[in-house]
ROLODREN-596494 format. One record per residue (C-alpha): z, x, y; residue in three letters; residue number from 1. Coordinates in steps of 0.001 Angstrom, whole numbers, plus 524288, in hexadecimal, padded with zeros to 5 digits. Layout:
BEGIN
w_u_v_rest_nr
Z_X_Y_ALA_NUM
...
# end
This chain:
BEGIN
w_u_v_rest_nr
7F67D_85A1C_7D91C_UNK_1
7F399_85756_7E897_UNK_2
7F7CE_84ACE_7EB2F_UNK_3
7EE48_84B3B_7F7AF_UNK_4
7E2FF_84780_7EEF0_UNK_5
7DDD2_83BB4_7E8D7_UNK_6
7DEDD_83FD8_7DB49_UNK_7
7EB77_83FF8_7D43B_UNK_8
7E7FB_842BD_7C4E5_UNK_9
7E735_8390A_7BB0F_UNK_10
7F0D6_83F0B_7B25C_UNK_11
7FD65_83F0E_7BCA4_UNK_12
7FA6A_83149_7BEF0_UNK_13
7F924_82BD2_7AFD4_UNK_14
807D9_8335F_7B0CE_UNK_15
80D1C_82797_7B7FB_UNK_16
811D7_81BFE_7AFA3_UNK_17
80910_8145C_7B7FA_UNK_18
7FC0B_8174C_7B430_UNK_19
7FF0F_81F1D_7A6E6_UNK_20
7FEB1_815A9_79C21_UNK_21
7F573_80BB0_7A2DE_UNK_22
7EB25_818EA_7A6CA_UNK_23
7EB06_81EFE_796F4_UNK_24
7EBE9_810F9_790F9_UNK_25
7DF8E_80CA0_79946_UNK_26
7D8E9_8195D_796BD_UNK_27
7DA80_81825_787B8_UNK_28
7D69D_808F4_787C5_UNK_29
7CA70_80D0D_78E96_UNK_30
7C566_8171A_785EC_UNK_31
7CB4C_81167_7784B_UNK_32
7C41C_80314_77BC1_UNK_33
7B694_80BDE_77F9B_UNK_34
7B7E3_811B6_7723B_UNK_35
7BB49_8062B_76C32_UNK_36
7AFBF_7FCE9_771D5_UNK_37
7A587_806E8_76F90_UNK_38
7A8C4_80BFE_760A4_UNK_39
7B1DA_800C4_75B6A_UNK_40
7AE32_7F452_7626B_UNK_41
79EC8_7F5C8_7614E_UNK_42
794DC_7FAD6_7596A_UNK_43
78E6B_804A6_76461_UNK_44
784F7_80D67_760F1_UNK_45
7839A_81980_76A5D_UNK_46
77BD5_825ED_7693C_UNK_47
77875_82473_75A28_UNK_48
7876F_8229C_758CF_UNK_49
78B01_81663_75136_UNK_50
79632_80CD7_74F75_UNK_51
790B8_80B5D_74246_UNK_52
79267_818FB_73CB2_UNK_53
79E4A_81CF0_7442C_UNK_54
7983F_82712_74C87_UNK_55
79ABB_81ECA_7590B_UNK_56
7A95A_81FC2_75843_UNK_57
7A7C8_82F12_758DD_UNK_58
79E04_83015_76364_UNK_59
7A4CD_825BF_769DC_UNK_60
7B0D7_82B87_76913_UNK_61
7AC51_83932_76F14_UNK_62
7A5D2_834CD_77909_UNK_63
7AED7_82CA8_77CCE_UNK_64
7B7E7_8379A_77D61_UNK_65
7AE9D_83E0A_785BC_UNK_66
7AE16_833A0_79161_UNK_67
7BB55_83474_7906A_UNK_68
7BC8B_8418C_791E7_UNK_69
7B3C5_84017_79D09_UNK_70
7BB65_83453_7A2F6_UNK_71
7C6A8_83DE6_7A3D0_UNK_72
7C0E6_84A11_7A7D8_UNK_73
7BE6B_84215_7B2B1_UNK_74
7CBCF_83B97_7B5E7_UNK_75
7D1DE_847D3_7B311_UNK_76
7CB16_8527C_7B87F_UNK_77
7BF06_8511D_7BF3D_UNK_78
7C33A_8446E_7C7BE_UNK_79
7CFDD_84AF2_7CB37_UNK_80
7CBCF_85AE2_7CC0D_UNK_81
7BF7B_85A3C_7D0CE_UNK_82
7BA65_84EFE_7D795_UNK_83
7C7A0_84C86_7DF66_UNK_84
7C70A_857E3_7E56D_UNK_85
7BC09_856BB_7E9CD_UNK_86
7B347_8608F_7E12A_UNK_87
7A859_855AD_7DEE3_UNK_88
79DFA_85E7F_7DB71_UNK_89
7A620_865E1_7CF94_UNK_90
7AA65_858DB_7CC11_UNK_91
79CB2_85422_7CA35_UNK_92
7982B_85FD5_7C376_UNK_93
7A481_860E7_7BA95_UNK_94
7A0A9_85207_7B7A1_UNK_95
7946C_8541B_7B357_UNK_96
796E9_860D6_7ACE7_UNK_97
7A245_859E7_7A467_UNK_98
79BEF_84E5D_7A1A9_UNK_99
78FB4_856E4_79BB0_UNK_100
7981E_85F84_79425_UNK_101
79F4E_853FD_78D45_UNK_102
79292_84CAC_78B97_UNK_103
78AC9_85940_785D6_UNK_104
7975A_85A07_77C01_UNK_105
797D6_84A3A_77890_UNK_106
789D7_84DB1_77590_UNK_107
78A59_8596B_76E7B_UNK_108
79593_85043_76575_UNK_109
78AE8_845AF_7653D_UNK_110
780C6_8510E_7609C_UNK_111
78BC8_85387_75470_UNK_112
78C98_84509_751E9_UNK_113
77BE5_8434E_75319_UNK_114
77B1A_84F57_748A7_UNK_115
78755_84533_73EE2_UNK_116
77DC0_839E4_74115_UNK_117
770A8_83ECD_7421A_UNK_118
76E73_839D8_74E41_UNK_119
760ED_83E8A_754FD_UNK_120
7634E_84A6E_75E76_UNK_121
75AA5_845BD_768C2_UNK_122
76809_83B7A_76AAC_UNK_123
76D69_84870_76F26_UNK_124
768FC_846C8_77E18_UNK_125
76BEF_837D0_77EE2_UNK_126
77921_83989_77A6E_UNK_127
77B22_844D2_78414_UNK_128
77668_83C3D_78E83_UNK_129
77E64_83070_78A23_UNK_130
788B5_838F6_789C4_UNK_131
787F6_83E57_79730_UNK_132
786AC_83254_79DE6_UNK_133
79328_82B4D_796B4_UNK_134
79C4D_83775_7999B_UNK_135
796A4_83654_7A8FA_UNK_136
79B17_827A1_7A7B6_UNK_137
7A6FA_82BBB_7A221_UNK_138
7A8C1_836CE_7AD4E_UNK_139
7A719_82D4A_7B8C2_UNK_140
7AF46_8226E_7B2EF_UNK_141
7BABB_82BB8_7B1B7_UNK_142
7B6A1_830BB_7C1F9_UNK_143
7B6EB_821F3_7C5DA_UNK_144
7C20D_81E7D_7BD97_UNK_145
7CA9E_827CE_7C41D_UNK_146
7C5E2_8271F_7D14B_UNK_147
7C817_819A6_7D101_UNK_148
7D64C_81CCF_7CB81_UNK_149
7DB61_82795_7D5E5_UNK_150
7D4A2_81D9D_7DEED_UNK_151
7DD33_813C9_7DB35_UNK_152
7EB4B_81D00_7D9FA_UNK_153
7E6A8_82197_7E701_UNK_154
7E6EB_8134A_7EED0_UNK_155
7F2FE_81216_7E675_UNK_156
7F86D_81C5D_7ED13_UNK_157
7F36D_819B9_7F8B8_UNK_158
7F956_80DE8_7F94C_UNK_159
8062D_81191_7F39B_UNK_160
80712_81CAF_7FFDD_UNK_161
80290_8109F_80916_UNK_162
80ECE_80867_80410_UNK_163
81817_81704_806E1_UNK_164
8143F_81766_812B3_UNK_165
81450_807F8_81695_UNK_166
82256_807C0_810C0_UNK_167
824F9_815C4_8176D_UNK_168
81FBD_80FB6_82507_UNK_169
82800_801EC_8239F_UNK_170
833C2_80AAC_82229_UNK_171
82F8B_81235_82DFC_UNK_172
82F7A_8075B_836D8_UNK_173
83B68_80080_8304C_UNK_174
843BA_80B03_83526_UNK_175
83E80_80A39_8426A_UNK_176
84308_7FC8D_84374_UNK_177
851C9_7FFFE_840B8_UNK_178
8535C_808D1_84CFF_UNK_179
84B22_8013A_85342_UNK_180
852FA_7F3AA_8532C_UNK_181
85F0B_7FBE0_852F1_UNK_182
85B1D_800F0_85FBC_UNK_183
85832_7F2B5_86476_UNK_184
86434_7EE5B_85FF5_UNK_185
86DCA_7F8A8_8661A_UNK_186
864F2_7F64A_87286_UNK_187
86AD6_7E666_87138_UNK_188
8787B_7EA9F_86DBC_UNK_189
87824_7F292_87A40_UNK_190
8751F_7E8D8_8847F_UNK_191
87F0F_7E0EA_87F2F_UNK_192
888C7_7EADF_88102_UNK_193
89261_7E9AF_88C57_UNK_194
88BE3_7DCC2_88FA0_UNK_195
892A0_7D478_883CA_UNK_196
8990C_7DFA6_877C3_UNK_197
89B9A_7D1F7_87193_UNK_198
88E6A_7CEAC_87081_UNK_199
88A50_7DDEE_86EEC_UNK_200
892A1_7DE0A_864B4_UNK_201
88DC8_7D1EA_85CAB_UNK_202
8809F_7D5A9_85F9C_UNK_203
8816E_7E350_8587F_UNK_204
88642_7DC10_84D59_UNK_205
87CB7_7D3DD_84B00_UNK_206
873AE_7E0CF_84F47_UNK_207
878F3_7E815_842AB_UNK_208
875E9_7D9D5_837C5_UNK_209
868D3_7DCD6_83D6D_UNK_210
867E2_7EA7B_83CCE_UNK_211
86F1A_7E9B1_82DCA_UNK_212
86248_7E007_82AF4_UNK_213
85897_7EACC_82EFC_UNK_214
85F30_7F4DD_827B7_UNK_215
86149_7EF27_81AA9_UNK_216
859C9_7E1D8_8190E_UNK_217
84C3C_7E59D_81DF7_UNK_218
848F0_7EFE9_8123B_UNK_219
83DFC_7E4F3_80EF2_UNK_220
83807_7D943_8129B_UNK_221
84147_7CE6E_813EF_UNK_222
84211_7C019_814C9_UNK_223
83D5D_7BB5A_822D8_UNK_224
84A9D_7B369_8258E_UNK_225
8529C_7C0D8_82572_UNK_226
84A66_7C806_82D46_UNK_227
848FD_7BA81_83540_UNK_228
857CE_7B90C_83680_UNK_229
85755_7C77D_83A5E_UNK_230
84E1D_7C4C4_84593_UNK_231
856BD_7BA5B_8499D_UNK_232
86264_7C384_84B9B_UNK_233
85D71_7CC84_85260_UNK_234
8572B_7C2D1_85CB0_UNK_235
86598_7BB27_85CE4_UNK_236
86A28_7C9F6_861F3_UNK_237
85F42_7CB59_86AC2_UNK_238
86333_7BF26_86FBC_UNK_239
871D3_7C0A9_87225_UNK_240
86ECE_7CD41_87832_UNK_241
8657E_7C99F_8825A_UNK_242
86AF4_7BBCE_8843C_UNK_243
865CA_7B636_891F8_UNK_244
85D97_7C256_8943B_UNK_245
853BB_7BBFE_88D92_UNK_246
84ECB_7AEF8_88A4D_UNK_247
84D12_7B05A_87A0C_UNK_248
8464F_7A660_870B7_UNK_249
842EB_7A5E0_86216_UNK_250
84076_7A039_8561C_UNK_251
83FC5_7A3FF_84786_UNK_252
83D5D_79B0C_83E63_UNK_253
83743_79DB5_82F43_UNK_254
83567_7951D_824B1_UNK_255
83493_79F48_818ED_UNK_256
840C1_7A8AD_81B09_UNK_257
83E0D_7AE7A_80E2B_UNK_258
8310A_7B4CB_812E0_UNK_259
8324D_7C1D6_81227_UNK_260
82EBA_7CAA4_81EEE_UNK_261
82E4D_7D9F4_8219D_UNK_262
83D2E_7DB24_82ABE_UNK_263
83CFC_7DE37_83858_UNK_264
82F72_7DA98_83BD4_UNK_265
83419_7D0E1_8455F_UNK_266
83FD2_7D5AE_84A68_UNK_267
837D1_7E057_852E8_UNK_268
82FBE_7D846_85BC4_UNK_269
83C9F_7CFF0_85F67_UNK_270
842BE_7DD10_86033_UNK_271
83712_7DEBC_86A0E_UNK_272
83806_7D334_87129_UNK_273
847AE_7D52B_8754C_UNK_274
845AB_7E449_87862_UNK_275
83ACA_7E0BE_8823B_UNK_276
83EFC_7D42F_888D1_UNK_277
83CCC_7D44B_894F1_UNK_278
8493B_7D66E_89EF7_UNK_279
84A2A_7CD2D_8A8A1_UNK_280
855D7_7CA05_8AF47_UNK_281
851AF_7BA40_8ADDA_UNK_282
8558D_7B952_89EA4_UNK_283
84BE2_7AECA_89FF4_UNK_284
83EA3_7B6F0_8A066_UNK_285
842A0_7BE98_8952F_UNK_286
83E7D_7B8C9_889B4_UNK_287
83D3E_7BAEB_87BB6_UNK_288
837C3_7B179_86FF8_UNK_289
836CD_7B2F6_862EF_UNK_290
82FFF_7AB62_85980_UNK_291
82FF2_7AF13_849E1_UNK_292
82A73_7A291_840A1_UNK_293
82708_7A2FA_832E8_UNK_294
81DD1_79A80_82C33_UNK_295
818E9_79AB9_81F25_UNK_296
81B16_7A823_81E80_UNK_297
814A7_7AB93_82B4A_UNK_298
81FAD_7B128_8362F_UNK_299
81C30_7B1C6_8439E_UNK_300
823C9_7B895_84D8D_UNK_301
821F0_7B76E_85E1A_UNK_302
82830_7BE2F_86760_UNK_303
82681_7BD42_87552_UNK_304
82EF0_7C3A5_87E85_UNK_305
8302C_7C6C0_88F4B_UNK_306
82D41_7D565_891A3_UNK_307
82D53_7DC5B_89FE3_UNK_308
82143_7DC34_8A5F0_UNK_309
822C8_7EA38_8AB0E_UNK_310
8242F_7EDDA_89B8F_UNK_311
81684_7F2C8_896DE_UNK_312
81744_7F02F_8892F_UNK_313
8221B_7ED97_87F4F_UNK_314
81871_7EE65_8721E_UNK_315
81E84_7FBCB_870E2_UNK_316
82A78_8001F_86928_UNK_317
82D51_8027D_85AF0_UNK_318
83093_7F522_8573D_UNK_319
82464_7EF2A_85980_UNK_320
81BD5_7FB08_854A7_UNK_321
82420_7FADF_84783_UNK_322
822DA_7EC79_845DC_UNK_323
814F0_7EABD_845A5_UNK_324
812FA_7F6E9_83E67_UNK_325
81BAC_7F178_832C8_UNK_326
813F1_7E548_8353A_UNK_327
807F6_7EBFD_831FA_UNK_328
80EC9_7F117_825E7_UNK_329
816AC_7E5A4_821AE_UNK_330
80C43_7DAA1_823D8_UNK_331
7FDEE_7E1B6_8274F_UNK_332
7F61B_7D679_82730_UNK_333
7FFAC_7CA84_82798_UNK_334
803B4_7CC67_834B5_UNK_335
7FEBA_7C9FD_8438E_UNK_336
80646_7CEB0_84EDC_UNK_337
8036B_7CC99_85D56_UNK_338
8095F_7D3B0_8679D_UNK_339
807CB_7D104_8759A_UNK_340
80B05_7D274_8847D_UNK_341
8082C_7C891_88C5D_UNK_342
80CFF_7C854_89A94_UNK_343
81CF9_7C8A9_8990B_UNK_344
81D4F_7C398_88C5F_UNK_345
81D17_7CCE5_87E1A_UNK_346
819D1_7C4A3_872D6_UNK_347
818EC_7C931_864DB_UNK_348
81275_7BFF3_85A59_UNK_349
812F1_7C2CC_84D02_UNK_350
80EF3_7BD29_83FA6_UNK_351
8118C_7C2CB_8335A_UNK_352
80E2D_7BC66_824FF_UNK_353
8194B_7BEC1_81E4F_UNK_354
# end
């Protein structure tokens, strides 16, 4: 089997516990109830054959036989071996060459059961026609019905390989953010170094509780007062590190801490903000604030913060590039985010439905 094409047979899938039972129970519920309303449930009369004298539940019974046969013969071969691959001219010949052999044999069978009953001969053409144009109904049922079937196991597929590869990507950028906060973090510890190892040393503490909640509580979304708490930290650390190098405001405040948000959507854009403060040796002109509020479900996060005007952009990086692509992932839709430049000042709004 080449797993490249569309096809995959009927017979490895009814295999599976998923669509065994519920594929040959339908199947015989379909053609038992046909049989049933047409010979049991009625008094039909067809083609000289009668309820009354019994002969319907023979001819009945063949010929249904025969559309079944036909039903498969399409499911199982000529769908799949011919028409797949793309031989559409044999598969409309072998159609029409099948369905005229069975329906010249259902005939000949009726010609046996016209000689029982004494039916007139001259039946002998109508019943060949009849008979032809229920096994081409037949024929193209069993075409659509399994078109419509690999149509369906294909978008199944489809979208199971989407979800592999959304799950595959989200992992992808989750283990960019590790190095990359590790490597912001270090950077802090640094500066602190020589300066105040008291401070240095407290800070790297409270660097690794942070780093410990990236590692091994973030394997899912989580309630939006952890990863809020979280965000908190890491600003108090950004804060004892710079001290009066810059002038620092925020404010986080929630009212449903049980929400549940995707981690460390936040935390890059303040991330952001700290790395490219500007540098001025008046603590006052550098300035950083950060706002994060949660309404009804609804968080909203600014940032604004002082960059050098001799920078050219600061948009860059992997932190921001990662973020809004898991945004696109996480949240498509349910989720605005602004970024902009304006004169001295980088500000980053965003809203997320959570």
């Amino acid at each position: 089997m080449h797993t490249n094409k569309l096809y995959v047979p009927l017979q490895i899938m009814i295999k599976t516990k998923t669509y065994k039972i519920p594929l040959i129970v339908g199947h015989l519920l379909f053609w038992t109830l046909n049989y049933w309303f047409v010979v049991i449930a009625s008094d039909f009369e067809w083609n000289g054959f009668s309820y009354v004298n019994g002969s319907l539940a023979f001819a009945y019974a063949y010929g249904l036989f025969f559309n079944a046969l036909l039903f498969y013969i399409q499911v199982f071969w000529l769908f799949p071996k011919i028409y797949v691959p793309r031989k559409r001219l044999q598969f409309y010949v072998l159609s029409i060459t099948v369905i005229t052999v069975i329906s010249l044999l259902e005939t000949f069978i009726d010609y046996i059961m016209f000689g029982i009953y004494d039916i007139e001969t001259d039946l002998l053409v109508g019943s060949l026609i009849n008979n032809f144009i229920f096994h081409i109904i037949y024929s193209i049922a069993g075409f659509y019905y399994i078109l419509k079937f690999e149509y369906l196991k294909s978008e199944k597929i489809k979208q199971q390989l989407q979800e592999e590869n959304f799950k595959s990507e989200l992992k992808y950028l989750r283990a960019q953010l590790n190095p990359h906060f590790l490597f912001n973090g270090i950077n802090s510890v640094y500066h602190l170094i020589g300066k105040d190892n008291v401070l240095a040393k407290d800070t790297l503490h409270q660097f690794s509780g942070l780093l410990r909640y990236q590692l091994y509580e973030t394997n899912s979304h989580i309630t939006l007062e952890k990863e809020l708490d979280y965000v908190s930290q890491y600003i108090k650390i950004e804060e004892t590190r710079k001290g009066r190098d810059i002038r620092l405001r925020y404010t986080i405040s929630y009212k449903n801490g049980t929400k549940k948000i995707a981690p460390l959507l936040l935390i890059s854009f303040i991330e952001n903000a700290f790395k490219h403060c500007s540098n001025h040796e008046e603590g006052h002109l550098n300035t950083i604030s950060i706002d994060i509020i949660e309404v009804s479900g609804r968080i909203t996060l600014k940032v604004c913060n002082s960059f050098d005007a001799n920078v050219a952009t600061i948009t860059g990086g992997i932190g921001l590039t990662n973020v809004q692509r898991r945004l696109d992932l996480l949240y498509k839709d349910d989720y605005t985010l602004d970024i902009t430049q304006e004169k001295s000042i980088f500000k980053v709004h965003l809203v997320i439905n959570l």
